[in-house]
OpenMM code with the backbone's topology and positions (N, CA, C; nanometers):
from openmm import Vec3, app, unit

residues = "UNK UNK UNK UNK UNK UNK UNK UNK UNK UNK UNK UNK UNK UNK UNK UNK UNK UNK UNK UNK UNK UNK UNK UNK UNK UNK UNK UNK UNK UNK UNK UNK UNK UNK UNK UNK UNK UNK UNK UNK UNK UNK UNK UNK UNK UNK UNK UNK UNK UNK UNK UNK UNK UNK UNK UNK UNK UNK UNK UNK UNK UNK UNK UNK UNK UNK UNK UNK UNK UNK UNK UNK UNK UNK UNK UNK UNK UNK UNK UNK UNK UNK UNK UNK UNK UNK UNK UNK UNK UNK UNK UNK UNK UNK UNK UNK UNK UNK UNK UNK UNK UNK UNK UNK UNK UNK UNK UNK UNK UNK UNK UNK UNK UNK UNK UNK UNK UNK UNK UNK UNK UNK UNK UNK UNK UNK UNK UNK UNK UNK UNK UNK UNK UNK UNK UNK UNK UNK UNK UNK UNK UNK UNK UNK UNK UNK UNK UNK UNK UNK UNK UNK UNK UNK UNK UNK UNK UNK UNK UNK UNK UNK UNK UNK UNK UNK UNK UNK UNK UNK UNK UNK UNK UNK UNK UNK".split()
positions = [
    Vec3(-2.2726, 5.1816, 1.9258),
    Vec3(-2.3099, 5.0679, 1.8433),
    Vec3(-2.1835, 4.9881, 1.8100),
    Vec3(-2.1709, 4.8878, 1.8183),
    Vec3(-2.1006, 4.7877, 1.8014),
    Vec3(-2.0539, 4.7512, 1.6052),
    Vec3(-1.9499, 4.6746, 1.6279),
    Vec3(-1.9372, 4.6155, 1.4707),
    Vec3(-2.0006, 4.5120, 1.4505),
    Vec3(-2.1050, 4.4843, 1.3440),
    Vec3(-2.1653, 4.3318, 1.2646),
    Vec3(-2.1192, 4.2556, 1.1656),
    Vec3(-2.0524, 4.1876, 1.2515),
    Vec3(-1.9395, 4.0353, 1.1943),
    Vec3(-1.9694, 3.9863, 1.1543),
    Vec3(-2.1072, 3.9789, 1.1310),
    Vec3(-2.1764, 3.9265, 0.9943),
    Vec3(-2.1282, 3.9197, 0.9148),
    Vec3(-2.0937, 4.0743, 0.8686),
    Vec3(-2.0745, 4.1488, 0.7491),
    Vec3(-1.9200, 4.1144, 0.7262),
    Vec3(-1.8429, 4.0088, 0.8196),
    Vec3(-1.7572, 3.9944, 0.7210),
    Vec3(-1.6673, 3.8203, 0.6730),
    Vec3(-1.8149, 3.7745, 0.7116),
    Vec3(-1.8058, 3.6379, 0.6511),
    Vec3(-1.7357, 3.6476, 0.5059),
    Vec3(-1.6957, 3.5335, 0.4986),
    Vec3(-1.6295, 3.5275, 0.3756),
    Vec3(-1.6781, 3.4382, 0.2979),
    Vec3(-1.7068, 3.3831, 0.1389),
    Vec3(-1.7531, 3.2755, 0.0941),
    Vec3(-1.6932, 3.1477, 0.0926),
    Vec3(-1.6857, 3.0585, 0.1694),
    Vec3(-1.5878, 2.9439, 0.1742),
    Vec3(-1.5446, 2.8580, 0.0218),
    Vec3(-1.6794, 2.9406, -0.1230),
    Vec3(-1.6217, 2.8445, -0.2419),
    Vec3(-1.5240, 2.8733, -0.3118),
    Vec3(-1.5296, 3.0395, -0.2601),
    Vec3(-1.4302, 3.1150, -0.3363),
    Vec3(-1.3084, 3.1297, -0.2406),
    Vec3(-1.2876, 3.1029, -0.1042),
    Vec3(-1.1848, 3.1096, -0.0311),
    Vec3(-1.1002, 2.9490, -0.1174),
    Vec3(-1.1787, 2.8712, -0.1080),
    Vec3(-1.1101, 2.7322, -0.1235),
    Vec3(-1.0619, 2.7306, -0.2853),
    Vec3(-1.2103, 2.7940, -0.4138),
    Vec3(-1.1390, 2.7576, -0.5590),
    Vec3(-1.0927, 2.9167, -0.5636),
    Vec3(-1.0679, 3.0112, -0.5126),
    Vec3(-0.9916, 3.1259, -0.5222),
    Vec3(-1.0281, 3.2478, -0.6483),
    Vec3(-0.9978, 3.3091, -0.6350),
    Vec3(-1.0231, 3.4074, -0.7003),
    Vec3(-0.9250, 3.4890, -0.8286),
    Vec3(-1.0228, 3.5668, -0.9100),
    Vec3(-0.8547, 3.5423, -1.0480),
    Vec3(-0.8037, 3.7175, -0.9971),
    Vec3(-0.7147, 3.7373, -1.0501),
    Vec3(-0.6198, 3.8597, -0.9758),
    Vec3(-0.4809, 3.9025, -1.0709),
    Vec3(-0.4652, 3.9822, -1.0747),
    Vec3(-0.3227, 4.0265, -1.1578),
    Vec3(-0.2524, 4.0305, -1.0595),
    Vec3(-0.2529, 4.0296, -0.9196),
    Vec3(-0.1743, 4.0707, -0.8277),
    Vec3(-0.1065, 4.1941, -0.7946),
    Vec3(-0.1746, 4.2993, -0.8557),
    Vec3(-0.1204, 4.4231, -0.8234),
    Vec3(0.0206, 4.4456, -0.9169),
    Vec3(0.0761, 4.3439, -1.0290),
    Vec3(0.1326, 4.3980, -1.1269),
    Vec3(0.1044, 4.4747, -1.2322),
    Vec3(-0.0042, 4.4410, -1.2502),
    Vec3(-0.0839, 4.5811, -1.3838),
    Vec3(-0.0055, 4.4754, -1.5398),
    Vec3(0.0252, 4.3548, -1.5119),
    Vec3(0.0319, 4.3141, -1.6507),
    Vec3(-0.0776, 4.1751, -1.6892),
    Vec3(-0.0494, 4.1834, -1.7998),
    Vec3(-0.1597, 4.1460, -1.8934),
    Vec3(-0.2093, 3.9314, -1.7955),
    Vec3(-0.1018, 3.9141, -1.7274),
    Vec3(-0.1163, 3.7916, -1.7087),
    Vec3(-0.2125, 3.7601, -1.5745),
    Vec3(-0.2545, 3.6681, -1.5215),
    Vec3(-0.3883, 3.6830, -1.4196),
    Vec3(-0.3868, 3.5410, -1.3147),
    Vec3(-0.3336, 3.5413, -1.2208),
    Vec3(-0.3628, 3.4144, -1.1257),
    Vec3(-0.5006, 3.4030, -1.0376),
    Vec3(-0.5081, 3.2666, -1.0387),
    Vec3(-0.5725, 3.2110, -0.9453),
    Vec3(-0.5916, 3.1857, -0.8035),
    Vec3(-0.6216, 3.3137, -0.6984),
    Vec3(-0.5764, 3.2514, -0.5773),
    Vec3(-0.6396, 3.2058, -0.4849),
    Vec3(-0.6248, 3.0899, -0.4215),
    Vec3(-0.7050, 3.0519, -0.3106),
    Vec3(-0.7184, 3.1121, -0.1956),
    Vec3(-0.8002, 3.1066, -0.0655),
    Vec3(-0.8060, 3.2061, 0.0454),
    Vec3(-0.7177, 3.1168, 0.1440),
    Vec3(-0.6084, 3.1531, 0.2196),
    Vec3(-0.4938, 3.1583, 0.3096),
    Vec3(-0.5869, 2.9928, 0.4158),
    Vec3(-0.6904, 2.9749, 0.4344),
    Vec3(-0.7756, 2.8658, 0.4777),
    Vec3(-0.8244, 2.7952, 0.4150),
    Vec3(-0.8054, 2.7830, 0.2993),
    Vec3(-0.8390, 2.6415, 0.1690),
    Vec3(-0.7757, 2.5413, 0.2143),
    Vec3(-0.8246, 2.3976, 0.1970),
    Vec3(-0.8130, 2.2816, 0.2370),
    Vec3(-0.6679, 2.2569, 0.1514),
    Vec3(-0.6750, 2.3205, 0.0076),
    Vec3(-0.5548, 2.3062, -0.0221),
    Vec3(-0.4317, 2.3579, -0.0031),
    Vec3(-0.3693, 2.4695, 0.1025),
    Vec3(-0.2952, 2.4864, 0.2016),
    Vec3(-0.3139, 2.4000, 0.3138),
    Vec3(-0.3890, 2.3233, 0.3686),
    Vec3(-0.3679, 2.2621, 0.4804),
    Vec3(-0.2900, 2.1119, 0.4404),
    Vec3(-0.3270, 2.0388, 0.2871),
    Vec3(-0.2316, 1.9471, 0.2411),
    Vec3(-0.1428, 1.9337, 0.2123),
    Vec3(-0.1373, 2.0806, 0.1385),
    Vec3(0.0031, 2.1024, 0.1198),
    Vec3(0.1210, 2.1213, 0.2105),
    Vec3(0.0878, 2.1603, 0.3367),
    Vec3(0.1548, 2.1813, 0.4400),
    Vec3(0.1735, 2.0461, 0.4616),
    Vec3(0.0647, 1.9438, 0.4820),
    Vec3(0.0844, 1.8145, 0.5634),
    Vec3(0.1813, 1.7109, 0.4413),
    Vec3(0.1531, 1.7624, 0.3605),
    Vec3(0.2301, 1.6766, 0.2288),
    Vec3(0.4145, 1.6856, 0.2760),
    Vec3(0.4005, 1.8352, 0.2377),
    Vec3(0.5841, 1.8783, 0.2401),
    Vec3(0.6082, 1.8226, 0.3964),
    Vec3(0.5244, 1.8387, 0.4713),
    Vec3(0.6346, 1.8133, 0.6198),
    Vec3(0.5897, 1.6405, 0.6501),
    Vec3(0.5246, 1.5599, 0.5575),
    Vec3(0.5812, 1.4352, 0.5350),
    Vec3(0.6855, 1.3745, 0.5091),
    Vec3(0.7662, 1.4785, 0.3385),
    Vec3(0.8370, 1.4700, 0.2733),
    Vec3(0.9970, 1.4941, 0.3639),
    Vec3(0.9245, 1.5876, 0.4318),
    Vec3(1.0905, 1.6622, 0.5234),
    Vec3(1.1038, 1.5416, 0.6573),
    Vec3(0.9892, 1.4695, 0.6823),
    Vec3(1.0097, 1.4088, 0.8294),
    Vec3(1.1653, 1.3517, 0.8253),
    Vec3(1.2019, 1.2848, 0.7320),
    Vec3(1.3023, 1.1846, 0.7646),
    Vec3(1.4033, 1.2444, 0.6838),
    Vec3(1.3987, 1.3282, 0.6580),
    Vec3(1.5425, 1.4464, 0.5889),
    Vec3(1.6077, 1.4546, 0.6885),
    Vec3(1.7342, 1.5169, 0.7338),
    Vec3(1.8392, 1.6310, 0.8227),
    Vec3(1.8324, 1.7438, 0.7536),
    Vec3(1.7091, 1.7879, 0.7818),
    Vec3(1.6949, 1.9713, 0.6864),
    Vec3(1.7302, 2.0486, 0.8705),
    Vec3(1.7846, 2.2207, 0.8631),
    Vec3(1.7865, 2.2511, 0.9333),
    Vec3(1.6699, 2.3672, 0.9480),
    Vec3(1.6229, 2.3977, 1.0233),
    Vec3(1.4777, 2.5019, 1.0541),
    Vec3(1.4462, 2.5753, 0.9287),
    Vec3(1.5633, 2.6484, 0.9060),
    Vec3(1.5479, 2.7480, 0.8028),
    Vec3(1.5085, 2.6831, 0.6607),
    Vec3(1.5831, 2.5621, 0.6514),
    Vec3(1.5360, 2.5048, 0.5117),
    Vec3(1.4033, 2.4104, 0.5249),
    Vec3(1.3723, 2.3897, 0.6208),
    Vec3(1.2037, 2.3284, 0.6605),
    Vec3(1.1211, 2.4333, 0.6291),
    Vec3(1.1606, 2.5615, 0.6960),
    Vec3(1.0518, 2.6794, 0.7014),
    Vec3(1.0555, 2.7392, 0.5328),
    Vec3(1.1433, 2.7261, 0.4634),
    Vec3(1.1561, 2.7594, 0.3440),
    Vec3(1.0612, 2.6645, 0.2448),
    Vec3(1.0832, 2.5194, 0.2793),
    Vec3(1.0327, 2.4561, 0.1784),
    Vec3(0.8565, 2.4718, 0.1954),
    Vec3(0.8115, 2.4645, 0.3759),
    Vec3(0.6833, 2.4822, 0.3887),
    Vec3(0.6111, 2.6023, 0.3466),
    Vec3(0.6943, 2.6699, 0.2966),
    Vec3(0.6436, 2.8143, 0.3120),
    Vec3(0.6304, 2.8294, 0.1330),
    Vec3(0.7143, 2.7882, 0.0440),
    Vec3(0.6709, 2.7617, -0.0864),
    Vec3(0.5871, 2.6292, -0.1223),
    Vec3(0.6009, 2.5635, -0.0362),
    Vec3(0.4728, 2.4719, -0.0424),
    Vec3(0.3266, 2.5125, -0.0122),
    Vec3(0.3240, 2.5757, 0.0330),
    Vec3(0.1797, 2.6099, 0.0929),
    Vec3(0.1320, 2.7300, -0.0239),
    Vec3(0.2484, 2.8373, -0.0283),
    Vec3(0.2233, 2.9260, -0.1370),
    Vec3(0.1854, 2.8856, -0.2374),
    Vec3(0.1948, 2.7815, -0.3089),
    Vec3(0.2267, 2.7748, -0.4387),
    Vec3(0.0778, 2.6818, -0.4541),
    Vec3(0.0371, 2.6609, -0.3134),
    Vec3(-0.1320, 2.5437, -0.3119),
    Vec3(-0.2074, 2.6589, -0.3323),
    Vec3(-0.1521, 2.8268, -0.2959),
    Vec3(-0.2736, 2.8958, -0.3220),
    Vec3(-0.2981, 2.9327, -0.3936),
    Vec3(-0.2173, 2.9418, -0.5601),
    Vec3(-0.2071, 2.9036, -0.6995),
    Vec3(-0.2860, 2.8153, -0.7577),
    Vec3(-0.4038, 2.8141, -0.7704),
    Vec3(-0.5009, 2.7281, -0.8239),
    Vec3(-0.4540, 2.7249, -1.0018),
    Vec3(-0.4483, 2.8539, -1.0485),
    Vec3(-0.4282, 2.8538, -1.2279),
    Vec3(-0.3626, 3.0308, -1.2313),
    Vec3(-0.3713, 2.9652, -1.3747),
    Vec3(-0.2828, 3.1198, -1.4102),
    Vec3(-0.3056, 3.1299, -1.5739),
    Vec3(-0.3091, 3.2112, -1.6468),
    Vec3(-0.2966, 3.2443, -1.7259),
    Vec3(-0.2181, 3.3353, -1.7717),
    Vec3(-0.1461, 3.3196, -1.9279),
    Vec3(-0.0849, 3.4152, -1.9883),
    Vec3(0.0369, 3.4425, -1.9132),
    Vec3(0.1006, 3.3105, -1.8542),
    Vec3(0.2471, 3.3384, -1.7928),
    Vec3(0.3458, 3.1943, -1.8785),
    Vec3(0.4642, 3.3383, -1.9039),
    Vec3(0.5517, 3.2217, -1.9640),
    Vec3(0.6676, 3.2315, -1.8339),
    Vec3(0.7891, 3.1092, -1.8984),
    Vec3(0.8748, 3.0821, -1.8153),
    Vec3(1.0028, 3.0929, -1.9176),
    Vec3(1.1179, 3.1104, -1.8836),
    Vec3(1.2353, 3.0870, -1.9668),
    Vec3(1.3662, 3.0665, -1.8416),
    Vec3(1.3553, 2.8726, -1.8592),
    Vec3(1.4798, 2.8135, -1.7382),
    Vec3(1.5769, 2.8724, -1.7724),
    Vec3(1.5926, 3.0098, -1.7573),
    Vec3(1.7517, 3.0552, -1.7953),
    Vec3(1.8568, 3.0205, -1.7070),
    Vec3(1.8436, 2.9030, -1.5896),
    Vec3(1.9159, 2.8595, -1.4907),
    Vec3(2.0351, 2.7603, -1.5467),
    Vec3(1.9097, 2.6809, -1.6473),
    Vec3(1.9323, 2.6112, -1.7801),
    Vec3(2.0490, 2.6426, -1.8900),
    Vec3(1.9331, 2.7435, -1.9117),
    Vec3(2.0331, 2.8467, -2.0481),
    Vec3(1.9902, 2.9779, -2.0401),
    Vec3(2.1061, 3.0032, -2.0413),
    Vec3(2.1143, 3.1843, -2.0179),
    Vec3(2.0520, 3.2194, -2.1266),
    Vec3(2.0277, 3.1558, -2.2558),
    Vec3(1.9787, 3.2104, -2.3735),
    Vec3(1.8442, 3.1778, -2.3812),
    Vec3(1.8023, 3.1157, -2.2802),
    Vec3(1.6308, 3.0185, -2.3241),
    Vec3(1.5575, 3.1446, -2.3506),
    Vec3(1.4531, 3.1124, -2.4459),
    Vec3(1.3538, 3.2176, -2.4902),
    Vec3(1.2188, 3.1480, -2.4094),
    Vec3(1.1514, 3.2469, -2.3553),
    Vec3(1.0255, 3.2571, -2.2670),
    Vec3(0.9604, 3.1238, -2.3288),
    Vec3(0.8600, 3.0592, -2.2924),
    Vec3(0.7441, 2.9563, -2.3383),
    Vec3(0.6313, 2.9712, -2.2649),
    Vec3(0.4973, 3.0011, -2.2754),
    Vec3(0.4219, 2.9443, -2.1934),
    Vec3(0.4197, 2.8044, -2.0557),
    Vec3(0.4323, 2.8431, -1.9469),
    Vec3(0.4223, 2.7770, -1.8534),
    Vec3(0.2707, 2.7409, -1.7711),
    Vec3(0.2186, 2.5601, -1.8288),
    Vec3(0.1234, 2.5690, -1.8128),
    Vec3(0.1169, 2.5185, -1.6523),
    Vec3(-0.0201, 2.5431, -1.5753),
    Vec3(-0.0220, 2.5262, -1.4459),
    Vec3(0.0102, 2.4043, -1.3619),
    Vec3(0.0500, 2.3707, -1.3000),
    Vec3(0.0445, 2.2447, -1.2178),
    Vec3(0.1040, 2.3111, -1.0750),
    Vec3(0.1298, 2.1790, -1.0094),
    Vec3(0.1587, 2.1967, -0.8641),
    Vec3(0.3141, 2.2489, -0.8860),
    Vec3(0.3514, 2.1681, -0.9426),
    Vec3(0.5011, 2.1526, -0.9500),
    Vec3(0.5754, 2.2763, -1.0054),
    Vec3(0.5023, 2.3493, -1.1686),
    Vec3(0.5365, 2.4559, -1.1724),
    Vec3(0.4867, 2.5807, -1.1220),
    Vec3(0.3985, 2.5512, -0.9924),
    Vec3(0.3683, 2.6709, -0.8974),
    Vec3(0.4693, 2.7320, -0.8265),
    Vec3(0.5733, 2.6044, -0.7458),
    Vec3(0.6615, 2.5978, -0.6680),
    Vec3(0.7817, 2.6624, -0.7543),
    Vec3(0.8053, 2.5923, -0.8437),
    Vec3(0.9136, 2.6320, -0.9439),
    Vec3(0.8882, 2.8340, -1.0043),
    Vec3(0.7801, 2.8631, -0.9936),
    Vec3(0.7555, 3.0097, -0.9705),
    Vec3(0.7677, 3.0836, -0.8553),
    Vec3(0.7358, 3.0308, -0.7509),
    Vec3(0.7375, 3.0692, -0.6010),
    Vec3(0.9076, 3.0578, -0.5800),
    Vec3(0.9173, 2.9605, -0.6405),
    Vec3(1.1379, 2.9806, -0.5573),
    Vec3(1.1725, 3.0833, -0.6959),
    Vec3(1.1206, 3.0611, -0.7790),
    Vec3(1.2307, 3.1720, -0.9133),
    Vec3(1.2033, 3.2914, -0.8583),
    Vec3(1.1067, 3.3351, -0.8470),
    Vec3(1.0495, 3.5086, -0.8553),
    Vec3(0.9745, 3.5210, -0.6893),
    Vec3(1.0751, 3.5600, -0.5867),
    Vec3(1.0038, 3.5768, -0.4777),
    Vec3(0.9034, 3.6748, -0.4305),
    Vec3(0.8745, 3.7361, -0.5249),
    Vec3(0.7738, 3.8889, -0.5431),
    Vec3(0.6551, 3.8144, -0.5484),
    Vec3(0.6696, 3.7148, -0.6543),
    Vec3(0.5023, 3.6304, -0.6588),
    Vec3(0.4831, 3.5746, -0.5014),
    Vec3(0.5437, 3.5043, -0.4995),
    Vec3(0.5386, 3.4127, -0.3668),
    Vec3(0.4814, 3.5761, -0.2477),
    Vec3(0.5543, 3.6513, -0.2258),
    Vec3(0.4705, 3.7687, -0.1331),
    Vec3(0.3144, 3.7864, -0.1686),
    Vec3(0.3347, 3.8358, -0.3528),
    Vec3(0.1800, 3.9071, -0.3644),
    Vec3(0.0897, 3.7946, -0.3362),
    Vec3(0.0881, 3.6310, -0.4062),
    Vec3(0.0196, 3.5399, -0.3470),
    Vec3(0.0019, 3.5758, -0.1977),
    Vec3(0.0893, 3.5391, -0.1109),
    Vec3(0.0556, 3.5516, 0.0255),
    Vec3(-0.0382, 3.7034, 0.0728),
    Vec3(-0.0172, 3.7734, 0.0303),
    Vec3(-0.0604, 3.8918, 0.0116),
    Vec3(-0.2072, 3.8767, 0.0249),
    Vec3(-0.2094, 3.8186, -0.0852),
    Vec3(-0.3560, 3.8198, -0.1926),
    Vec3(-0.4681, 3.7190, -0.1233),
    Vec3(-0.3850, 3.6374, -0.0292),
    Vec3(-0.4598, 3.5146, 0.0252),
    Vec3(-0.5241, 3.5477, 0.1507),
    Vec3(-0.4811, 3.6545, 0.2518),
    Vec3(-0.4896, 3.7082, 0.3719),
    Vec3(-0.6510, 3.8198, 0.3449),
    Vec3(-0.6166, 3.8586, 0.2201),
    Vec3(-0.7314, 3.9404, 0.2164),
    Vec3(-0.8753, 3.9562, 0.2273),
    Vec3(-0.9545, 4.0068, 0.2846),
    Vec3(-1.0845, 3.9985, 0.3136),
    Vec3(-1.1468, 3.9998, 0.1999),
    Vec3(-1.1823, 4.1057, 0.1709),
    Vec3(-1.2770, 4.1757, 0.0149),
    Vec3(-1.2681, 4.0889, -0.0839),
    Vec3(-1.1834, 4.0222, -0.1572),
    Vec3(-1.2144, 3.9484, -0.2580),
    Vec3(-1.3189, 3.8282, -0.2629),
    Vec3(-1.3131, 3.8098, -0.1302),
    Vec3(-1.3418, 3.6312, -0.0502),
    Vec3(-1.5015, 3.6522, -0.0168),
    Vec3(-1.5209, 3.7788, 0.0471),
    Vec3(-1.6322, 3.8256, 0.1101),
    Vec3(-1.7854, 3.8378, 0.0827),
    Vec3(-1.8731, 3.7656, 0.1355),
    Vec3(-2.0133, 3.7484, 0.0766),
    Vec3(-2.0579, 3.8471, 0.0542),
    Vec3(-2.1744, 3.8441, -0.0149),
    Vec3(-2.2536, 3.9507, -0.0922),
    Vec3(-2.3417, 3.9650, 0.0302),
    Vec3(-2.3461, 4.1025, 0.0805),
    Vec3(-2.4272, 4.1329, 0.2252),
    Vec3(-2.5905, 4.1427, 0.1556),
    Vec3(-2.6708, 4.0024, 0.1192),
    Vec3(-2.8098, 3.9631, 0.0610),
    Vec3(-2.7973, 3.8123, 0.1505),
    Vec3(-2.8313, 3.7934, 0.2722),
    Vec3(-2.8489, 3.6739, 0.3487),
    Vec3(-2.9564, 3.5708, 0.2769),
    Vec3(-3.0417, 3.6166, 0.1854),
    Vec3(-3.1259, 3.5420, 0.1084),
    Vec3(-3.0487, 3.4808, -0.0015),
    Vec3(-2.9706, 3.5702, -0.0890),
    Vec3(-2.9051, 3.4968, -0.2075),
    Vec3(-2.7898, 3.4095, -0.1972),
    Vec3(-2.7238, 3.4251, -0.0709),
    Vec3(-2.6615, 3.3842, 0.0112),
    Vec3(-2.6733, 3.2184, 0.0793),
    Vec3(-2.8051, 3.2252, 0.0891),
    Vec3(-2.8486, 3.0803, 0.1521),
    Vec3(-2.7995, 3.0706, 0.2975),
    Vec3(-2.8043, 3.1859, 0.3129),
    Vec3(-2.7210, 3.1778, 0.4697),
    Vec3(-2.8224, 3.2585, 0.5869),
    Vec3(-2.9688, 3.2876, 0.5456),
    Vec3(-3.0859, 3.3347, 0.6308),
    Vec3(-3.1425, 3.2223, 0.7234),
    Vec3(-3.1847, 3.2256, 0.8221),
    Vec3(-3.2603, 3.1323, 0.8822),
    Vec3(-3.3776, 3.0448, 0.7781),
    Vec3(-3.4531, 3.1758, 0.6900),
    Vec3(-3.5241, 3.0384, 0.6286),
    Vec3(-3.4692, 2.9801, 0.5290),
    Vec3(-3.3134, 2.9733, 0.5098),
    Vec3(-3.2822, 2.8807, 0.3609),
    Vec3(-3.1701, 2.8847, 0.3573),
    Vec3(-3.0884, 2.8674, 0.5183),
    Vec3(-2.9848, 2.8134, 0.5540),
    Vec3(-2.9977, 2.6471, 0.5228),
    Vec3(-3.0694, 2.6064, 0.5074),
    Vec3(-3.0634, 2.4323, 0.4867),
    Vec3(-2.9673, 2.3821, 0.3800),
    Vec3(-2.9109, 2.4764, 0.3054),
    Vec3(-2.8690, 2.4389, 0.1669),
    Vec3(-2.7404, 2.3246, 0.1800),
    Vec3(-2.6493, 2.3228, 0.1326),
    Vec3(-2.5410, 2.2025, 0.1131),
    Vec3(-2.4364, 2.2476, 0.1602),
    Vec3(-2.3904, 2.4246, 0.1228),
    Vec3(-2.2776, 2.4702, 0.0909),
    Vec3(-2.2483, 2.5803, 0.1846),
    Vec3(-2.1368, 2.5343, 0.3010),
    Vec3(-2.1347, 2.5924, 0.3507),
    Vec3(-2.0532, 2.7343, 0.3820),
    Vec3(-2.0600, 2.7541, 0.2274),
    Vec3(-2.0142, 2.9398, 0.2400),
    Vec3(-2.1157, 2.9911, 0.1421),
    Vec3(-2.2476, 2.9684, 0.1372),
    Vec3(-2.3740, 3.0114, 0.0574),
    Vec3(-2.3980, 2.9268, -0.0577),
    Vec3(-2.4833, 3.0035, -0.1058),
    Vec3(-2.5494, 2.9389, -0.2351),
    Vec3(-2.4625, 2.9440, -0.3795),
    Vec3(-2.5258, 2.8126, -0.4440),
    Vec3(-2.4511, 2.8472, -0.5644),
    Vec3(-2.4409, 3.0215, -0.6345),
    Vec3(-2.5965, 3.0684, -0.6370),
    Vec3(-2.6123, 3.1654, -0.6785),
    Vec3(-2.5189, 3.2954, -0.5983),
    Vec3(-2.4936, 3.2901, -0.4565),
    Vec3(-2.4330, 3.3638, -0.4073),
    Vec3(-2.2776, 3.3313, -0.4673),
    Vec3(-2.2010, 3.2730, -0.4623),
    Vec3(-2.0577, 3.2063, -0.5038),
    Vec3(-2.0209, 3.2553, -0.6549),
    Vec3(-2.1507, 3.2523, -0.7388),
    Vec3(-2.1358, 3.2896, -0.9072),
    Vec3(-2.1156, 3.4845, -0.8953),
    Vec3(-2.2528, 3.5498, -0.7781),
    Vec3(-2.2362, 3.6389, -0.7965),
    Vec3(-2.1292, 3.7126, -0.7730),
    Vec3(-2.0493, 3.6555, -0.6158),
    Vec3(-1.9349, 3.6860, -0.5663),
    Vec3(-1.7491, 3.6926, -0.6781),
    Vec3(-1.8237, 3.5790, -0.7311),
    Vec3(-1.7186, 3.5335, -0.8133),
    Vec3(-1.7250, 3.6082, -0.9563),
    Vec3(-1.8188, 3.6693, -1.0344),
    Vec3(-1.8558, 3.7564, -1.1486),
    Vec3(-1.7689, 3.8745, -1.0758),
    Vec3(-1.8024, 3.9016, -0.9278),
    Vec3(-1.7669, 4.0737, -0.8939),
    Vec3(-1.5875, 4.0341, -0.8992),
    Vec3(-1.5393, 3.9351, -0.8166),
    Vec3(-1.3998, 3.9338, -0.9078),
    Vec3(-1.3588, 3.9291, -0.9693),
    Vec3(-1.4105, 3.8750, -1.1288),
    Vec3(-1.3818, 3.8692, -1.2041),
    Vec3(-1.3797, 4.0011, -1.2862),
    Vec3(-1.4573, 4.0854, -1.2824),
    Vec3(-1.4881, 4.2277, -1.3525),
    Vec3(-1.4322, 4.3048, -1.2910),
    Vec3(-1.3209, 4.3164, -1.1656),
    Vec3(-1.2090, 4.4113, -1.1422),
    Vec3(-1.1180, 4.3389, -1.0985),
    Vec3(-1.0562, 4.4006, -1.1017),
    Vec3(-0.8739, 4.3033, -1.0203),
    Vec3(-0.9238, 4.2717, -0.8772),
    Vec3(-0.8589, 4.1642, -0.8419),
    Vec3(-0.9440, 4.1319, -0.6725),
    Vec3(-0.8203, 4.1953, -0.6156),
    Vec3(-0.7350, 4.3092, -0.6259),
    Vec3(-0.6455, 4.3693, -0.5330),
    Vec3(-0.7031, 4.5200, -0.5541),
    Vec3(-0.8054, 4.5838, -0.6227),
    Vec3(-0.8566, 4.6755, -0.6471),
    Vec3(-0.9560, 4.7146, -0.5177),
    Vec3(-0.9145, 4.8067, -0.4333),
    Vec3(-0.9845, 4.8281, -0.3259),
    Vec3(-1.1309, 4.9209, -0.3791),
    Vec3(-1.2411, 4.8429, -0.2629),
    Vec3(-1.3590, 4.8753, -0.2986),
    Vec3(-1.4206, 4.9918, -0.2426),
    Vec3(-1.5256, 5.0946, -0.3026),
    Vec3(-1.5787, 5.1949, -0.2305),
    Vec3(-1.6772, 5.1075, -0.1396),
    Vec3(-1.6770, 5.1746, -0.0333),
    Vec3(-1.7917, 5.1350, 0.0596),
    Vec3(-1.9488, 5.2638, 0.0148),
    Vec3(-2.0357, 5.2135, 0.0115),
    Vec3(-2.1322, 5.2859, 0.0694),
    Vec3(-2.1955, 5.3391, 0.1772),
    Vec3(-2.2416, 5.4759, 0.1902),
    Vec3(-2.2571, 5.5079, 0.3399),
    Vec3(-2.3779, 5.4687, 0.4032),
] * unit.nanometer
topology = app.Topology()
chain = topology.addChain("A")
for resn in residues:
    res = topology.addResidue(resn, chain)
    for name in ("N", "CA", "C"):
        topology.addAtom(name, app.Element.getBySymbol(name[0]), res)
């Protein structure tokens, strides 16, 4: 018997608005990550290597900047993370750092551990992965018609509740 690849579609609402995650640090703070094929890695890529066309960057600093550019698109939000520019001042005391594009990147070059577990976190199947119910899904022959093409709203909420109620780096039991 063969493998059913069905079974490992992924939900395209939650690949694209991402999923929340501690990243396998075990602390109290929680990102947002998009799936490694979100539209917002593909701009971000086309954005930065706009930005670089007419630079004299050499490979390594192209591949550097694209590579925290793209990371930092799969950063949708975050919570409960501060920052302290101690680049600034050696003395700065932490602040809440609220989300944007700009201080995604500015996390991705400070702390290169994030920038991995993101990438990490984005490659992964299981978090992303539809609820094997082709009906709730909207993805059966009779009620494939729907809009959305990684299932139904109702499939996307349920998918998205099951990440939310464990860490999406928390590997899952299978059933036999």
């Amino acid at each position: 018997m063969g493998v059913d690849f069905s079974e490992l579609r992924t939900d395209a609402g939650l690949e694209e608005d991402g999923v929340w995650t501690d990243l396998g640090f075990g602390l109290p703070c929680r990102f947002q990550v998009a799936g490694q094929g979100s539209s917002h890695v593909r701009d971000a890529r086309i954005e930065c290597m706009r930005r670089l066309r007419d630079r004299k960057v050499d490979m390594e600093e192209w591949d550097e900047e694209v590579n925290v550019w793209t990371t930092a698109a799969k950063l949708r939000n975050w919570e409960k993370v501060d920052w302290a520019d101690r680049d600034k001042d050696p003395s700065a005391k932490p602040k809440p750092l609220k989300y944007s594009a700009e201080n995604a990147r500015k996390l991705i070059k400070g702390v290169p551990r994030i920038r991995d577990a993101v990438n990490m976190q984005s490659i992964k199947f299981e978090p992303y992965r539809l609820e094997h119910d082709p009906e709730a899904q909207g993805n059966s022959p009779a009620s494939s018609g729907g809009s959305s093409p990684g299932g139904s709203r109702q499939g996307r909420k349920k998918a998205a509740s099951r990440t939310k109620s464990s860490s999406a780096t928390s590997p899952k039991t299978e059933k036999s």
